[in-house]
Every structure is written in C-alpha cells, then in structure tokens.
LUMBA-472845 format. One record per residue (C-alpha): x, y, z. Coordinates in Angstrom, 3 decimals, always signed. Example, Ala and Ser with C-alpha at 12.3 -4.5 7.8 and 13.67 -1.06 7.14 Angstrom:
2
{east->+12.300, north->-4.500, up->+7.800}
{east->+13.670, north->-1.060, up->+7.140}
***
This chain:
288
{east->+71.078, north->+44.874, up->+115.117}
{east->+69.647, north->+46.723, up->+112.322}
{east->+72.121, north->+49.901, up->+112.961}
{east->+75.195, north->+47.599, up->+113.148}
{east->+74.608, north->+46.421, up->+109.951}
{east->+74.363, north->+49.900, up->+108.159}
{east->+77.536, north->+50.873, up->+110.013}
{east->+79.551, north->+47.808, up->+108.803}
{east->+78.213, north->+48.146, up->+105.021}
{east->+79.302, north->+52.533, up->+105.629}
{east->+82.467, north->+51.367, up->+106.894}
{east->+83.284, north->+48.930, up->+104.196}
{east->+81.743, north->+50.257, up->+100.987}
{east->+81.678, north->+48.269, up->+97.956}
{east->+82.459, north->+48.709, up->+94.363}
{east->+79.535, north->+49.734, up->+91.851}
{east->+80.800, north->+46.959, up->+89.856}
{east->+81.195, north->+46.950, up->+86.165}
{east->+84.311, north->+46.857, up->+83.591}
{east->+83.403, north->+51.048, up->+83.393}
{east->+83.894, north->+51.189, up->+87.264}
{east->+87.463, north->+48.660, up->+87.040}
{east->+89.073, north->+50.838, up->+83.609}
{east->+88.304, north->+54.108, up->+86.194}
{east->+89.659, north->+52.666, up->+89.556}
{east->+92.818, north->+51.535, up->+87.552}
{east->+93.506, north->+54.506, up->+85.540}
{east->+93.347, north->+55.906, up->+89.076}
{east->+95.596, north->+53.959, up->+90.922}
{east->+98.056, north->+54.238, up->+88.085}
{east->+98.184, north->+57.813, up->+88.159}
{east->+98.959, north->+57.453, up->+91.815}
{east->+101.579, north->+55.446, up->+90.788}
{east->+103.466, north->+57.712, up->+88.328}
{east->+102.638, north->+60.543, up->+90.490}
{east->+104.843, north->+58.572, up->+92.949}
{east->+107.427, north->+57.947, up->+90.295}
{east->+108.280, north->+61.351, up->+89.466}
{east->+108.507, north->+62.163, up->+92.703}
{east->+111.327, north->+59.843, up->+93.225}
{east->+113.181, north->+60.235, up->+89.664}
{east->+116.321, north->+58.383, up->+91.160}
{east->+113.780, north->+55.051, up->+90.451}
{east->+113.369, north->+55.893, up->+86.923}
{east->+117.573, north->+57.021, up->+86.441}
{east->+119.104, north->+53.684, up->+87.953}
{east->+116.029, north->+52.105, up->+85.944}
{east->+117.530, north->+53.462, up->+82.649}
{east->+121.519, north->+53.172, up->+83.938}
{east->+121.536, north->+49.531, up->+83.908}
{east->+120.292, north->+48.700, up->+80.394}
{east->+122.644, north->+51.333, up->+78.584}
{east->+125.378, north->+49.404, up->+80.820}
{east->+124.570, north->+46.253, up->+79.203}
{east->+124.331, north->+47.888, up->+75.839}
{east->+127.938, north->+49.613, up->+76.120}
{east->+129.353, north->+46.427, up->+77.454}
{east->+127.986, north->+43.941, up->+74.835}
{east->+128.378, north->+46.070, up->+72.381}
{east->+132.110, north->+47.164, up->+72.964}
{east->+133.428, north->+43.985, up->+75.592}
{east->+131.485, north->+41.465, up->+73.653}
{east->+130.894, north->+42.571, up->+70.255}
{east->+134.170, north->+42.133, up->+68.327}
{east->+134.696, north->+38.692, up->+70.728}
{east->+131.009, north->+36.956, up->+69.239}
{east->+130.799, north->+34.744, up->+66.224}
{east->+127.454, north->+35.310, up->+64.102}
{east->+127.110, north->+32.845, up->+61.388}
{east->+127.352, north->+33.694, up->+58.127}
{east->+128.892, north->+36.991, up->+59.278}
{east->+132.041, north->+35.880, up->+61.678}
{east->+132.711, north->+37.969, up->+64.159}
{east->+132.073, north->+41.427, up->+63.180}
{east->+130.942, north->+44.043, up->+65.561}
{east->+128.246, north->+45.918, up->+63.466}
{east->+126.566, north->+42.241, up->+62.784}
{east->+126.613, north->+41.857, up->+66.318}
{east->+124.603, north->+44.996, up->+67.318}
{east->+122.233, north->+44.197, up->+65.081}
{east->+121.599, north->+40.788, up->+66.548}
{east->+122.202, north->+41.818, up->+70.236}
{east->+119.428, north->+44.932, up->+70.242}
{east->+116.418, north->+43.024, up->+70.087}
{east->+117.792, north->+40.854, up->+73.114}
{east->+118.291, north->+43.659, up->+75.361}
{east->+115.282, north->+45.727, up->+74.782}
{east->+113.827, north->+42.329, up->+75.927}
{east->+115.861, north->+41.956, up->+79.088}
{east->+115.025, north->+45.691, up->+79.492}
{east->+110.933, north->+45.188, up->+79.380}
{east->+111.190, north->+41.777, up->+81.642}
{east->+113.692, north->+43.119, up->+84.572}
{east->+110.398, north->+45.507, up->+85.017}
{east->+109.221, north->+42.202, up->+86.727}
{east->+111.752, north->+43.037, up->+89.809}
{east->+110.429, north->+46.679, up->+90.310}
{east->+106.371, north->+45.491, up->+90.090}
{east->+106.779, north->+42.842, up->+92.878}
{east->+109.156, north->+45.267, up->+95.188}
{east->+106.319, north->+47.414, up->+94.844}
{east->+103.055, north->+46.165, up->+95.445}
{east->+105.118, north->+44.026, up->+98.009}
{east->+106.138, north->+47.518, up->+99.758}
{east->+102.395, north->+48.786, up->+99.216}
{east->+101.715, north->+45.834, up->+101.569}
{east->+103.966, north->+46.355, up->+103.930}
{east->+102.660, north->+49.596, up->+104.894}
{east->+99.672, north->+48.895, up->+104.817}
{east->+98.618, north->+50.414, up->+101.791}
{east->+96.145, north->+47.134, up->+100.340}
{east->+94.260, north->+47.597, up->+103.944}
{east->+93.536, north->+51.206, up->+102.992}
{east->+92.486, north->+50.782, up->+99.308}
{east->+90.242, north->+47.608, up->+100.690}
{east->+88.528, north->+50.316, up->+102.715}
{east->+87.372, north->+52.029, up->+99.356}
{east->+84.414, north->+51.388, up->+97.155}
{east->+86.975, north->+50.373, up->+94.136}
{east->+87.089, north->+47.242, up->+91.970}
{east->+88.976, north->+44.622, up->+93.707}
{east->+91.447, north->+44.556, up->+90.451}
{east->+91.753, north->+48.120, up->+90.184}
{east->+94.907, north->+48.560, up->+92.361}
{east->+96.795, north->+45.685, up->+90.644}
{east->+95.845, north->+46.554, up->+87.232}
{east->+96.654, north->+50.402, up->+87.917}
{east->+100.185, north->+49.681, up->+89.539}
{east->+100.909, north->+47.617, up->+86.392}
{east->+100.018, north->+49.841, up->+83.860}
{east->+101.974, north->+52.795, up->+86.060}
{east->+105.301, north->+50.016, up->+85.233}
{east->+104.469, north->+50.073, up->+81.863}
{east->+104.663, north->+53.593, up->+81.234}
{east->+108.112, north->+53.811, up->+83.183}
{east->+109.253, north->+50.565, up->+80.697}
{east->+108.054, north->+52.675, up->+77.610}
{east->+110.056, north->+55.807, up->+78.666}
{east->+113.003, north->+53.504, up->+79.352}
{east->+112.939, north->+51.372, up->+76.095}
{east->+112.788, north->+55.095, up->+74.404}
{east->+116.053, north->+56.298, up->+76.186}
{east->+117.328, north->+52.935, up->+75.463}
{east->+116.506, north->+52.649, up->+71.212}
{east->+118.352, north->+56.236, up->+72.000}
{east->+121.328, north->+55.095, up->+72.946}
{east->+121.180, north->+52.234, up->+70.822}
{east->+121.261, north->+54.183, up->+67.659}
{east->+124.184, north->+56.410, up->+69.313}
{east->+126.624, north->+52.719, up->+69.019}
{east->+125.462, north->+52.141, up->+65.788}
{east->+122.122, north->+50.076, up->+65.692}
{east->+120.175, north->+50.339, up->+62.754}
{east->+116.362, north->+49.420, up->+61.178}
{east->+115.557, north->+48.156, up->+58.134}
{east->+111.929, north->+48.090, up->+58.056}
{east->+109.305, north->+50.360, up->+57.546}
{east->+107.955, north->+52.528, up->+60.901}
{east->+104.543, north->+50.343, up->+61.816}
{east->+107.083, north->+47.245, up->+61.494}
{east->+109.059, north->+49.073, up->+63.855}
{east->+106.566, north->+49.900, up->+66.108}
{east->+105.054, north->+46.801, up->+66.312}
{east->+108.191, north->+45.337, up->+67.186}
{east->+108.455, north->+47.437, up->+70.303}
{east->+104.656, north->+46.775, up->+70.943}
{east->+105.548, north->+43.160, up->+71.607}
{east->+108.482, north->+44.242, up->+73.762}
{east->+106.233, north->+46.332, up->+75.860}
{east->+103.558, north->+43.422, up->+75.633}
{east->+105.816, north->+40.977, up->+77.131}
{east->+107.002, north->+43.419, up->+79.809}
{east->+103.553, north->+43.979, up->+80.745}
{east->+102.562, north->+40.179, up->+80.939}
{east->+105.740, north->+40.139, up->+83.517}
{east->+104.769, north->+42.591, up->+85.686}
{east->+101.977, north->+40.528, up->+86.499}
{east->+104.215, north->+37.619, up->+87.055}
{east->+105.832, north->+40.493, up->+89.544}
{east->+102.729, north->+41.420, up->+90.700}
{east->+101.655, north->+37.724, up->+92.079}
{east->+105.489, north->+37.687, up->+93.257}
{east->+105.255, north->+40.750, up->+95.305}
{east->+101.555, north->+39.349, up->+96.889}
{east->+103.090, north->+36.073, up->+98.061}
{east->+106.448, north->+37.773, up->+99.843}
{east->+106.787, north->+39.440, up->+103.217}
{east->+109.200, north->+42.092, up->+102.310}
{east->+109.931, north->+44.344, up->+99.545}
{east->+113.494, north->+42.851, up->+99.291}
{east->+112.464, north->+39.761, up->+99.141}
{east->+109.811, north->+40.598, up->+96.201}
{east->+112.616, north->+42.378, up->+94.382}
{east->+115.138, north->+38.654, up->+94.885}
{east->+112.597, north->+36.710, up->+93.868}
{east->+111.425, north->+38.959, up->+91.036}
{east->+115.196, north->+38.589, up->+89.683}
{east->+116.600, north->+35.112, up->+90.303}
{east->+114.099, north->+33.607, up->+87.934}
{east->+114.726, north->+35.805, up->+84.821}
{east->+118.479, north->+35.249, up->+84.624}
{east->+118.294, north->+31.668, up->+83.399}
{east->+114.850, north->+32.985, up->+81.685}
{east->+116.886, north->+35.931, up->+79.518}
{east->+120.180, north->+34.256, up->+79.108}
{east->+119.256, north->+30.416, up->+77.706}
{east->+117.776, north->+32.090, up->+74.662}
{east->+118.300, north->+33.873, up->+71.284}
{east->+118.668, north->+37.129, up->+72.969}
{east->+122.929, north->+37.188, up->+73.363}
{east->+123.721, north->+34.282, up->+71.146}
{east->+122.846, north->+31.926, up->+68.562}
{east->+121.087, north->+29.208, up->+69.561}
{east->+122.857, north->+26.846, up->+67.463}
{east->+126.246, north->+27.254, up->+69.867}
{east->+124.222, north->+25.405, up->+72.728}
{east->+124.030, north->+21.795, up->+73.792}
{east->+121.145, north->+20.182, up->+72.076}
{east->+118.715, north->+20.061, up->+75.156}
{east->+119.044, north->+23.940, up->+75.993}
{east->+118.269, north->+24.370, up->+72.264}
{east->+114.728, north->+23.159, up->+72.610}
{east->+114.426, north->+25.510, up->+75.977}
{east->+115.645, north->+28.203, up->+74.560}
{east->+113.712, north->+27.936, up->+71.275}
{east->+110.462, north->+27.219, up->+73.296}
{east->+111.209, north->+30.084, up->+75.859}
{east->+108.666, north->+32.989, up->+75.385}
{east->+111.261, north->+35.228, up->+76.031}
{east->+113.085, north->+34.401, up->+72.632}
{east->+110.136, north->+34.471, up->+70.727}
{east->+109.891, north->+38.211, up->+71.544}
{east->+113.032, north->+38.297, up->+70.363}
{east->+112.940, north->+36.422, up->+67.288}
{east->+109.656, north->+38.656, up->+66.682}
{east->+111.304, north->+41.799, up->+67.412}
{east->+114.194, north->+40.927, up->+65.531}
{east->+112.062, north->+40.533, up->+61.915}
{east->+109.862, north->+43.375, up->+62.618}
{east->+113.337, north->+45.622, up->+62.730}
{east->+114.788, north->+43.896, up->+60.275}
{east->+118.074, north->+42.596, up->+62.001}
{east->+117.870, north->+38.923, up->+61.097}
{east->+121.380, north->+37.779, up->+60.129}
{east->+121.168, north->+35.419, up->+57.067}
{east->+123.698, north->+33.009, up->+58.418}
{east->+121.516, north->+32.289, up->+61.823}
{east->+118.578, north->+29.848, up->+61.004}
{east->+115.255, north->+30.292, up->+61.882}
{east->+114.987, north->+27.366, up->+64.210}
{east->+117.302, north->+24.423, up->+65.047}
{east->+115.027, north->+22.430, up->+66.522}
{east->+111.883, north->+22.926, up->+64.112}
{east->+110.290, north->+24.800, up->+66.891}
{east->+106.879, north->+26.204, up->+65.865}
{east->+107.712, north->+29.350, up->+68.055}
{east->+110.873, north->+30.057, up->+65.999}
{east->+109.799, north->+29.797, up->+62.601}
{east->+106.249, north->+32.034, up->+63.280}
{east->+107.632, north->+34.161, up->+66.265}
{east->+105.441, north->+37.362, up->+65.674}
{east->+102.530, north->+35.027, up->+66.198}
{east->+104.265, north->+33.109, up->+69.003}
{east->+104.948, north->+36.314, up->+71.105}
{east->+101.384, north->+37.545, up->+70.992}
{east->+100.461, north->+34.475, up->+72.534}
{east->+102.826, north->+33.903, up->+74.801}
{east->+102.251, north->+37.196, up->+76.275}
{east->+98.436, north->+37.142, up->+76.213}
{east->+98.404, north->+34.085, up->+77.811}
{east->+100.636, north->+34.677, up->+80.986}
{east->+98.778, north->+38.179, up->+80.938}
{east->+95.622, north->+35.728, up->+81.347}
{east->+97.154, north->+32.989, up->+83.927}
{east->+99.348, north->+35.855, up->+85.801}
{east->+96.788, north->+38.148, up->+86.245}
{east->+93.866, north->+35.366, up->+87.263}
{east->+96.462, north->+34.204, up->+90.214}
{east->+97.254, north->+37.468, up->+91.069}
{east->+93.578, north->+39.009, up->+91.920}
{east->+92.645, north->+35.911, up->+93.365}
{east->+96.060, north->+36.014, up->+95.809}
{east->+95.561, north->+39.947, up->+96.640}
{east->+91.869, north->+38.665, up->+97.929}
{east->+92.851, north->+36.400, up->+100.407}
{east->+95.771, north->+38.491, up->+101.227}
{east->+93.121, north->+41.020, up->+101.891}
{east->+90.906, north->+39.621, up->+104.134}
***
C-alpha cells in the first residue's frame, strides 16, 4: 500500500506553491504561447487586418456622413472622436481569440498534460493571457500606425498618451479573462470563438465609442454611459486629448462619465478580479 502511494504522488507531482512559483509557471506558459504565435503569423496578420478595416471604413464611409456636436459633420472631428473607440473594440475582440484558445488547448488535451506537471494551478491561464496581451499590444501599435497615416492626431503630452493606451491594454486584458472562463465552459474551439463574439457587439456598439451618446433613446443612454467599455473610452479619449467641446461629458450625470480615467481602472480591475476568480476555479473542476 505504501508503494502505491509514492507512485501516485510521482505520477501526479504538485506545485511548490508560492506567488514566486505562479509569476514563473506563467511567464512560462506564456512564452509557450507566443512561441506558438509566431509560428503561425497568419493569427497575428488577420488579427491586425480587421481593425485597420474598421478604421478605413469609419473613417472614409462614415466620417464625412457623422454629426459631432459643436463641430457638424466634419471628417477630421470625426477621427478624432472615432480613434479612441476602435483601439477599444481592438483590445476587447482579443476576448474571441483567448476563449478559442484555451478552448482548443482543451480539446486536445493539452489541460490533462499541464495537470500532470508540478505547476501552479493558475499558471497556464494566467500565462495564455498575458501571451494575448502581448499580441493586443503589437496590434494596437500597428493600429495607432495606421491611425496617424488617415489623419489622427494627440494633443497631450507622451505619459498622457501612454497611459491612455495602458487602460486600453488594461481593459483588453480584464477580457481575456472573460475569454478565458468562456473558452473553459465550451466544448469546441468554434464555439469559444461564437460565444467570445456575440456578447461584445451590443457591448462595443451601445456606447461612446462610434457616436455620441446624446443621439440615443434615453434608456440606452444610461447603458451606454454605465458600460465599462465607454469609460475606457471616455478615459482614453482625455488622456489623448480628442474630446470634442460640443459632446458633453455625461447626459445622464453618470459618475463613470464625468471621472472616466478613474472609472476604467476600476472597471477593469474588478472584472480582472471576478473573471479571473471564476476562471481558476472552472479550469479545476474541468480538470479533474
């Protein structure tokens, strides 16, 4: 009985434990992860192709058709209020790729090896998310690229800047988790990749992110100015300094509107926090 048991606990070694022992096994797992990336760069192309798609055809369909207040419609005002809305879209339809993922990582029975390692239970969650994060970054680089190419402009200093596209890349990273829980709770990698899109839609477009909010009937106002997704955009919008002067704060009074820089951080910390409990506890009972 005694040699049974030290074969099970050789065959099914356990983690040393420890937040040193998680940061390692996830910086692992990630680099696994981009490793597999590059190695498929047509995942990375179509993942840039479709964001400087919506950028050419807002910007040129859309833009001279678009009403800002206080500027009419004019096609320079409208770049500057329609960037911060796609870089958002951008850093959130990362949700779609996370879930497909992990859910495909299932499927072949990926989860069942890494269980079979001594690595923190977290580890290969964590490390696939951060992995998405990097690909968003490169991405939302290409994409400020070709933003400035059709005439986007700054008007803040570089931290504001860069903080700005910190809280885009903060919110994409609180989604992924939302992807990741998606992907854990799916059979198929089609299905994770569905499910990890049907949601955002409604999520991206009943916001600030393509038009003003004022324009909407008066109960989509409150969802849209409540939406985390437009407080990243409201936030992202200040920190580049492309709010239009004709386009109010809020409508509604919303708290969330009127301090969005604040509002984003906790928005995204806290469905980082929710997300990511959910998640690790659903990829342990998925695992056993």
């Amino acid at each position: 009985m005694s040699a049974l048991s030290e074969t099970a606990r050789t065959a099914a070694p356990r983690p040393g434990g420890g937040i040193g022992q998680s940061v390692r096994d996830s910086l692992v797992i990630g680099k696994r992860n981009l490793i597999r990336m590059t190695r498929i760069p047509e995942m990375i192309l179509f993942g840039i192709i479709q964001p400087v798609m919506f950028v050419v055809l807002f910007t040129y369909v859309f833009g001279g058709s678009i009403a800002i207040p206080g500027a009419g419609v004019s096609a320079s005002a409208y770049k500057e209020f329609l960037m911060a809305g796609i870089f958002a879209q951008t850093v959130t339809f990362a949700t779609a790729g996370a879930g497909a993922g992990i859910a495909e990582d299932m499927h072949k029975g990926l989860i069942d090896r890494f269980r079979s390692l001594p690595m923190a239970r977290g580890a290969v969650l964590t490390g696939r998310t951060l992995a998405d994060l990097v690909q968003t970054a490169v991405t939302l680089v290409v994409l400020a690229g070709v933003a400035l190419l059709v005439g986007w402009r700054t008007h803040e200093n570089i931290g504001k800047v860069l903080g700005g596209f910190g809280l885009l890349l903060l919110l994409g990273y609180a989604f992924t988790w939302i992807g990741a829980l998606i992907g854990l709770t799916v059979r198929t990698p089609e299905a994770a990749t569905s499910g990890g899109l049907i949601w955002l839609f409604p999520l991206t477009f009943i916001s600030n992110a393509f038009v003003p909010v004022n324009g909407m009937p008066t109960f989509l106002q409150y969802v849209a100015e409540w939406n985390p997704f437009s407080a990243t955009v409201a936030a992202a919008r200040e920190l580049f300094g492309n709010t239009i002067a004709g386009v109010p704060k809020s409508v509604t009074g919303a708290w969330p509107m009127e301090h969005p820089v604040w509002a984003s951080l906790i928005w995204s910390v806290l469905i980082i926090v929710v997300f990511r409990t959910l998640a690790v506890r659903k990829y342990r009972s998925v695992s056993h």
